[in-house]
Each structure stands twice: as C-alpha cells, then as structure tokens.
LUMVO-779922 format. One record per residue (C-alpha): residue number from 1; x, y, z; residue in three letters. Coordinates in steps of 0.2 Angstrom, whole numbers, padded with zeros to 4 digits, m for minus. Layout:
N
@seq NUM; east X; north Y; up Z; type ALA;
...
***
This chain:
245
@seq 1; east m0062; north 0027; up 0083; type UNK;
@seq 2; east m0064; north 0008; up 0076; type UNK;
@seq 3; east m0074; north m0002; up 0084; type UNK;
@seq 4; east m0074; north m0025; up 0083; type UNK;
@seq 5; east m0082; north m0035; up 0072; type UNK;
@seq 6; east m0097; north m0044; up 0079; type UNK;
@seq 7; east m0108; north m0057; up 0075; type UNK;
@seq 8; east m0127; north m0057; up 0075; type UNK;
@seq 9; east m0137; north m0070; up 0066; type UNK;
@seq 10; east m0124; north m0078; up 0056; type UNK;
@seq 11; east m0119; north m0060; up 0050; type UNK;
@seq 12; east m0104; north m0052; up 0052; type UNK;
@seq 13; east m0106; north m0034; up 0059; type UNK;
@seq 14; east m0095; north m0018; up 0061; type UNK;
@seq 15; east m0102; north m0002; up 0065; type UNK;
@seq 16; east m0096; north 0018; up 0062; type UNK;
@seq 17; east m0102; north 0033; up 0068; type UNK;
@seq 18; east m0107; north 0033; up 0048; type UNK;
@seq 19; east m0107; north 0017; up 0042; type UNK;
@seq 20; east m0114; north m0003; up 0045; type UNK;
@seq 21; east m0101; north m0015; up 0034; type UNK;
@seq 22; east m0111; north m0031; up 0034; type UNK;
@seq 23; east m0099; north m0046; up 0030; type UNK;
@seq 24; east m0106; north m0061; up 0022; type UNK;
@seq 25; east m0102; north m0080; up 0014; type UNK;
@seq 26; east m0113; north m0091; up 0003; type UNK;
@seq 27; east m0110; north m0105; up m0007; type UNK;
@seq 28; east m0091; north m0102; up m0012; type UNK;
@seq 29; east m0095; north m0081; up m0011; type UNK;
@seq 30; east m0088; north m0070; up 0001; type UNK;
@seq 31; east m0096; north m0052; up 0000; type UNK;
@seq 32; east m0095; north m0034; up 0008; type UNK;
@seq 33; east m0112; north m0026; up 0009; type UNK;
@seq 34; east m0108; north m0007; up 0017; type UNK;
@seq 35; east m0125; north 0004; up 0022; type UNK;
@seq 36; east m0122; north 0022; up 0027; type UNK;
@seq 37; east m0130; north 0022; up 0045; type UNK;
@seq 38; east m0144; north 0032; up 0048; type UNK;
@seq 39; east m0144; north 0030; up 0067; type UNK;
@seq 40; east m0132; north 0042; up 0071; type UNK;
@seq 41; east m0124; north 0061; up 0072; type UNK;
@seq 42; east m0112; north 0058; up 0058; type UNK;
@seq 43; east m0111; north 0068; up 0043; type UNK;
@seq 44; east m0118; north 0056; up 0032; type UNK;
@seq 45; east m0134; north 0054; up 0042; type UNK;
@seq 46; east m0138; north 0072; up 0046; type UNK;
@seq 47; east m0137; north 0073; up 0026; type UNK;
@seq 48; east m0153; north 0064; up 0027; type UNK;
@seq 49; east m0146; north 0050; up 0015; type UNK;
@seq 50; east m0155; north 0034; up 0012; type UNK;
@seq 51; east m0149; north 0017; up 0005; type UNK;
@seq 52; east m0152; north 0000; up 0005; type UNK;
@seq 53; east m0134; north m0005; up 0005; type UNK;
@seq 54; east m0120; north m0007; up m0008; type UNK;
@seq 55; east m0111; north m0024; up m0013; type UNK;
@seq 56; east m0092; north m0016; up m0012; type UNK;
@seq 57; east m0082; north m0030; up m0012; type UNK;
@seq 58; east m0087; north m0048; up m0020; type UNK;
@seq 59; east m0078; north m0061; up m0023; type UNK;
@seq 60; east m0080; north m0080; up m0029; type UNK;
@seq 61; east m0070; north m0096; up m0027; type UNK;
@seq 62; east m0073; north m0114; up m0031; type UNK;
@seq 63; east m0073; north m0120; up m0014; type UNK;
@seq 64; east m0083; north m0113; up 0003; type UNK;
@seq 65; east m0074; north m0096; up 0015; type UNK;
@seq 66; east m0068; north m0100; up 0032; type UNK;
@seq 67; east m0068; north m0083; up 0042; type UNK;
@seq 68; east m0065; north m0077; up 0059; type UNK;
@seq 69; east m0066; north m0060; up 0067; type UNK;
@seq 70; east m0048; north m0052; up 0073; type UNK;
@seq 71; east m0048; north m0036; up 0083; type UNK;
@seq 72; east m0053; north m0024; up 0069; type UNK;
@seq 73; east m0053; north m0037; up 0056; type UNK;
@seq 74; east m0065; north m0048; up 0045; type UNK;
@seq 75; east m0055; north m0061; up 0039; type UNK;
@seq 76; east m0058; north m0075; up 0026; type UNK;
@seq 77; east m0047; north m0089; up 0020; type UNK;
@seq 78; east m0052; north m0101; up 0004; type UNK;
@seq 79; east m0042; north m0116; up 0000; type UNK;
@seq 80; east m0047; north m0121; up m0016; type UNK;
@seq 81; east m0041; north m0138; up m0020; type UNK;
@seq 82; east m0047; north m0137; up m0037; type UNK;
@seq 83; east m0040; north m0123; up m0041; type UNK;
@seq 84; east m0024; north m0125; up m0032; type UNK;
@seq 85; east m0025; north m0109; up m0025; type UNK;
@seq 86; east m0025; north m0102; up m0006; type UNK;
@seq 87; east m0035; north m0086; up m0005; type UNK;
@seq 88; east m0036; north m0074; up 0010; type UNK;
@seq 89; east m0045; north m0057; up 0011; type UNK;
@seq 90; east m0046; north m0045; up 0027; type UNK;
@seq 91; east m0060; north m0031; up 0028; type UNK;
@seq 92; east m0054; north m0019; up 0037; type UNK;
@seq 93; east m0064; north m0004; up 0044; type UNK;
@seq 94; east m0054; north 0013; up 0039; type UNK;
@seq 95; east m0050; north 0026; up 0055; type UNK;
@seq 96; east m0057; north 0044; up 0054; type UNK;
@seq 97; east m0065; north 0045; up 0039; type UNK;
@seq 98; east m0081; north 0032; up 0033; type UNK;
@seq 99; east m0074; north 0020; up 0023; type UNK;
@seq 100; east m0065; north 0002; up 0022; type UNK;
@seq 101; east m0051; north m0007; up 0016; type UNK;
@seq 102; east m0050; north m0023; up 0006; type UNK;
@seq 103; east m0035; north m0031; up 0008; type UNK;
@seq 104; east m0031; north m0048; up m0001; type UNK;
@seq 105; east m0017; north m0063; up m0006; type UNK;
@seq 106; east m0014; north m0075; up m0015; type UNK;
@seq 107; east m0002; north m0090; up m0018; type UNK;
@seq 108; east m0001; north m0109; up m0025; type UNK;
@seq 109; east 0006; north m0125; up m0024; type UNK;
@seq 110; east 0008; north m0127; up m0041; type UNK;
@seq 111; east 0025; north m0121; up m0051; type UNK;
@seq 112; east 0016; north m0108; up m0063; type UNK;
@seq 113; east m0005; north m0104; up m0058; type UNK;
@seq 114; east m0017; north m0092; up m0064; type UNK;
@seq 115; east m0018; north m0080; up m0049; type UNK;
@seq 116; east m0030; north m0067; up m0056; type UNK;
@seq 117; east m0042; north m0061; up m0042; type UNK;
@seq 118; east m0058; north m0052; up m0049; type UNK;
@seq 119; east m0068; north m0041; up m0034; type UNK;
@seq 120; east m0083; north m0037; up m0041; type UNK;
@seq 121; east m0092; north m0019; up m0035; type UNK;
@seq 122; east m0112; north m0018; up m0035; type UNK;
@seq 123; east m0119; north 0001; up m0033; type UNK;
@seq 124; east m0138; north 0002; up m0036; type UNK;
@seq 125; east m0145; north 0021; up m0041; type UNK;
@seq 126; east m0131; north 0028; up m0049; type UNK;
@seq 127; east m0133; north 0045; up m0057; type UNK;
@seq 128; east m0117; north 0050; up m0063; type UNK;
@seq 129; east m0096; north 0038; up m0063; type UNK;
@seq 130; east m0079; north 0049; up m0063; type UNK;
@seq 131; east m0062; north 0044; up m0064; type UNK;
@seq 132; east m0047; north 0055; up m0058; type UNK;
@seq 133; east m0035; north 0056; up m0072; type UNK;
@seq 134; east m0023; north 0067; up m0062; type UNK;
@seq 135; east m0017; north 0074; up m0046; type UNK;
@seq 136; east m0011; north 0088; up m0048; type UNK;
@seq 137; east m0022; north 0099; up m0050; type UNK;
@seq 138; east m0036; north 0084; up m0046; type UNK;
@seq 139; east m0043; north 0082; up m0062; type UNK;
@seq 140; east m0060; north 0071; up m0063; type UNK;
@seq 141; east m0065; north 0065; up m0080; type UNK;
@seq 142; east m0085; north 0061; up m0081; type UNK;
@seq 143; east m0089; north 0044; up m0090; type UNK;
@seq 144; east m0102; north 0040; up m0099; type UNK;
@seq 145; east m0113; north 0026; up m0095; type UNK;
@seq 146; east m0114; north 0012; up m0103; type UNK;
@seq 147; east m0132; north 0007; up m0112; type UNK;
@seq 148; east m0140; north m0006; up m0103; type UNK;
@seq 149; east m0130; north m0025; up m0104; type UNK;
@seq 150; east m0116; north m0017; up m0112; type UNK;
@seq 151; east m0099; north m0018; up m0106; type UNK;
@seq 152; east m0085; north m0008; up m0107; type UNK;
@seq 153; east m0067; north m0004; up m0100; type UNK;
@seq 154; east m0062; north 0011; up m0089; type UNK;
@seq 155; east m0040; north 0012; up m0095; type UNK;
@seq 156; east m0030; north 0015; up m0078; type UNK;
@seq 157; east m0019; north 0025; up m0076; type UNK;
@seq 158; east m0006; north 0028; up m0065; type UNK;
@seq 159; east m0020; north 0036; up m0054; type UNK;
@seq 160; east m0032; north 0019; up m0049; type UNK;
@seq 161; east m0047; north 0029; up m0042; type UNK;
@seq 162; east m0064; north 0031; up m0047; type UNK;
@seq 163; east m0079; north 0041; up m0040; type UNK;
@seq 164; east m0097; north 0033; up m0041; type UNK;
@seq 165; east m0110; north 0048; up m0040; type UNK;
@seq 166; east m0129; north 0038; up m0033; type UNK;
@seq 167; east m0147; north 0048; up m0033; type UNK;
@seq 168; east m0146; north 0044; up m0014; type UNK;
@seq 169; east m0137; north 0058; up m0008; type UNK;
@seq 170; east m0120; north 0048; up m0007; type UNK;
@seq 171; east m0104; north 0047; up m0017; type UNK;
@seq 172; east m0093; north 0029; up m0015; type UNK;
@seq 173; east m0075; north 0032; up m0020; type UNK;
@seq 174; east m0065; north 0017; up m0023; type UNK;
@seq 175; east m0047; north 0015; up m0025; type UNK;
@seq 176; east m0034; north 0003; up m0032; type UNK;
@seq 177; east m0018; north 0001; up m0027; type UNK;
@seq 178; east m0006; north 0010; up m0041; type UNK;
@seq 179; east 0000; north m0006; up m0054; type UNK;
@seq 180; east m0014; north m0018; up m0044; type UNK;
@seq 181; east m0024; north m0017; up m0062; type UNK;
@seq 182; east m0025; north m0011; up m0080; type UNK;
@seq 183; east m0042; north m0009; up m0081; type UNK;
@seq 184; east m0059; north m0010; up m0074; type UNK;
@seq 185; east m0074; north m0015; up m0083; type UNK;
@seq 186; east m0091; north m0009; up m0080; type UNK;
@seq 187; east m0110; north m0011; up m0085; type UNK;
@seq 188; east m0127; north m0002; up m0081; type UNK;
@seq 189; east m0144; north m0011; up m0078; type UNK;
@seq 190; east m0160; north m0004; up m0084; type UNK;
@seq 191; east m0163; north m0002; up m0064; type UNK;
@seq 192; east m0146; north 0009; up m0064; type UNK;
@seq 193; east m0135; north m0003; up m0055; type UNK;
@seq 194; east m0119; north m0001; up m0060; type UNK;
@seq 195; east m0107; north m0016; up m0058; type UNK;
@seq 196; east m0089; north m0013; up m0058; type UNK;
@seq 197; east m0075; north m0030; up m0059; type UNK;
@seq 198; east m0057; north m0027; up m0056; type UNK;
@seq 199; east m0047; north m0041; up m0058; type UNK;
@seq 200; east m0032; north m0041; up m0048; type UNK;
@seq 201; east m0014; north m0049; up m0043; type UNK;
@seq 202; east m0010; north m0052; up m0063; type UNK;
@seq 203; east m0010; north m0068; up m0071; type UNK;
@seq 204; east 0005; north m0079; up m0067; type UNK;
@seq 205; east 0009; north m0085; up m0050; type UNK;
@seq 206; east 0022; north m0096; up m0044; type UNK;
@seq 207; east 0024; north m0110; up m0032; type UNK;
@seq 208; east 0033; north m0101; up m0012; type UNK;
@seq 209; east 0025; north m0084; up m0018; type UNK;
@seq 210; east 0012; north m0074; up m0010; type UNK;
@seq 211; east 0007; north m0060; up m0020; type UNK;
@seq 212; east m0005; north m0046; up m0011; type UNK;
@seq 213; east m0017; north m0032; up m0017; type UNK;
@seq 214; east m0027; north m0017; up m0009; type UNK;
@seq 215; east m0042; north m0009; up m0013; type UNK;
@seq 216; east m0053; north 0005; up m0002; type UNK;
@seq 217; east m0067; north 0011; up m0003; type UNK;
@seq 218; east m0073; north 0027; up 0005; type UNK;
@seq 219; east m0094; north 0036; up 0004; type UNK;
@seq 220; east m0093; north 0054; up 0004; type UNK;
@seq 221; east m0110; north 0066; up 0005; type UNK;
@seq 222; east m0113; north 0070; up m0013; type UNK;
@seq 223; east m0108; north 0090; up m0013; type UNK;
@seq 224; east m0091; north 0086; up m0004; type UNK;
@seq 225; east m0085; north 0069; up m0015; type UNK;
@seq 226; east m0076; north 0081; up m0029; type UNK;
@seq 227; east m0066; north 0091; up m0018; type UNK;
@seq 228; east m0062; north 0077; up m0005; type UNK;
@seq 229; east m0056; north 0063; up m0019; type UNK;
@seq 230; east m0039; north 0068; up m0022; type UNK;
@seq 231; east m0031; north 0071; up m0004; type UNK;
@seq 232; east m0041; north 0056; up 0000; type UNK;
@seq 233; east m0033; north 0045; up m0014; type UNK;
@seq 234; east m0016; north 0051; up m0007; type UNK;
@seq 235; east m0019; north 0047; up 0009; type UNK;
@seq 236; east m0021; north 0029; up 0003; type UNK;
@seq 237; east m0007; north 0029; up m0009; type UNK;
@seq 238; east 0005; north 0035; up 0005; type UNK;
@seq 239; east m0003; north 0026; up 0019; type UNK;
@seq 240; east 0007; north 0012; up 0030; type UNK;
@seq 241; east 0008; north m0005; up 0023; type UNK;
@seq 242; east 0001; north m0019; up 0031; type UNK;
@seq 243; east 0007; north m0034; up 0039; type UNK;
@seq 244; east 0008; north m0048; up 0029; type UNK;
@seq 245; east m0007; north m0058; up 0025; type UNK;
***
C-alpha cells in the first residue's frame, strides 16, 4: 500500500515497506535518490542488502524546480524562460512491488523547439548491466562494461528495459516506455558507477503541444531480478495510462 510524500528537513520523503525515495532540487537540478530500506520485514531487507542510495532519476534545466507534494505524488514544474520550454515531472511510488515511476512533459511557446529531455541514472557498485532483447521467451543479453570514461550506446529495441546487477545484493531494473528513445548511453568509473542518460520526448516540439514520456524503475534481490524482469516489463508496458500531466 502507498503511502504520501512528506517533508523532513527541506527533503522530500516517501517510504515502502522496501524502499525510501528521497526527492531532491538544487540549483536548476531535480533528482531521485531511492535506498532500499533496511528498517523493515520486506524482502529486500531480510536479504540483508546494504546501500547508500542510487541517483535513479536526474534531470537538469536552466532555470530553478517548483514542487509540491499531491497525494502519492512528487511533483515538479520548471518554466525555463531561456529555453522557452515548461517542464513537469511527477515521482510516483509504484503499488505492490518496490519500485517508482517517473512520469514527465513537455511543451513550448515557440513554433518549432528542441524538446529533448535527458534523465540521467547513477548506480554505484555495479557488478554486472543486461538488456532484455526479447519477450518471448525473455531473453537477457549481458553487456559488456565500458572501460573507465568511455562511453558508449546500448541500441533499443522494441523492448526498452535494462537490468543493472550491483555488488550489494540488489538488482534496479529500469524501463522506458516503447518508442520513448532510441538509445541509451552509458559509462563506468574506476569507483564502478555506472551512469546511464536516456534522452527523451524527441527532438522537435511545437507551439499548443505537450508531449509526455515514462520511465520506471524497479530493485529486485539479486537471485530473483532475471526471472522477475520480463513479466515485470509487461506489466508496465500494459499498465493504465496516466492523467495528463
């Protein structure tokens, strides 16, 4: 059962039975920090995982976020008069299973804009990156990672979902809506952080259209991630739509 956002020090707050999603802003930055929790019966704690907290969602604008809490949602709004552009992202805790969703739009006032929206992931002690290439069966497809400050591209497919193996115990799958994006880039520290940015919503945008994308992200114990991933994926795929944003 979800539970309200709250506020405690300046920080936005929602807890699960298995996880703590920390919402933050700074300086034209809006960022999701998610921690499983280790203070309750859940699965992921009685796995005996540790972390210090992931960077799941992160995105940055020109201009300073205005948020607000409603009901079960985080929710941040950017007008960017340099840019022309009117951002607005929900967090949005996920029901029954220990995850969140990411939930943004976009539109301009101008006649043809630039509408791209890059969402930046930050994962720290990864051991191993999969993609799912195929449904049926579910097929994972083990990546290599990247030597240290190199980039590369993970293609997409029909199938938007990638599964991010840490040496904590814990495995954060994270899924893009199908069409949403081409590609995702991605590059390893020598501390194995592994940063992932998907840019989002396309290039052109026009003036009286708002364009919206989703993302989700899910943290699954490490010895359940590979069977779980597929019907998981579907659930999203299938799942119903959301108001407008």
């Amino acid at each position: 059962m979800l539970t309200h956002w709250s506020l405690e020090n300046s920080i936005s707050l929602l807890q699960t039975p298995d996880l703590n999603l920390i919402a933050t802003t700074s300086a034209g930055e809006l960022q999701l920090l998610l921690k499983p929790s280790l203070d309750s019966p859940g699965s992921l704690a009685e796995a005996g995982i540790q972390s210090q907290g992931d960077v799941i969602f992160k995105i940055a604008c020109s201009s300073n976020w205005e948020t607000y809490h409603r009901g079960h949602d985080f929710v941040a709004i950017n007008d960017s008069a340099d840019d022309s552009l009117r951002t607005q992202v929900y967090f949005r805790g996920v029901d029954e299973i220990a995850g969140v969703e990411l939930i943004a739009s976009r539109q301009t006032s101008l006649l043809d804009k630039n509408g791209e929206l890059e969402v930046a992931t930050e994962i720290d002690s990864v051991a191993s990156i999969k993609q799912l290439v195929s449904l049926e069966p579910g097929e994972l497809r083990s990546l290599n990672l990247v030597e240290e400050s190199q980039e590369c591209s993970i293609k997409l497919n029909a199938v938007a979902a990638i599964l991010i193996e840490t040496s904590n115990g814990y495995s954060i799958a994270l899924f893009i809506y199908p069409g949403d994006a081409k590609e995702v880039s991605m590059c390893l520290n020598k501390q194995n952080q592994l940063t992932l940015k998907t840019s989002l919503l396309g290039e052109h945008l026009e003036k009286g259209v708002i364009r919206q994308t989703r993302m989700r992200a899910l943290v699954f114990k490490s010895s359940d991630a590979d069977s779980l991933i597929t019907d998981a994926y579907l659930n999203f795929v299938n799942s119903e739509a959301v108001l407008s944003v």
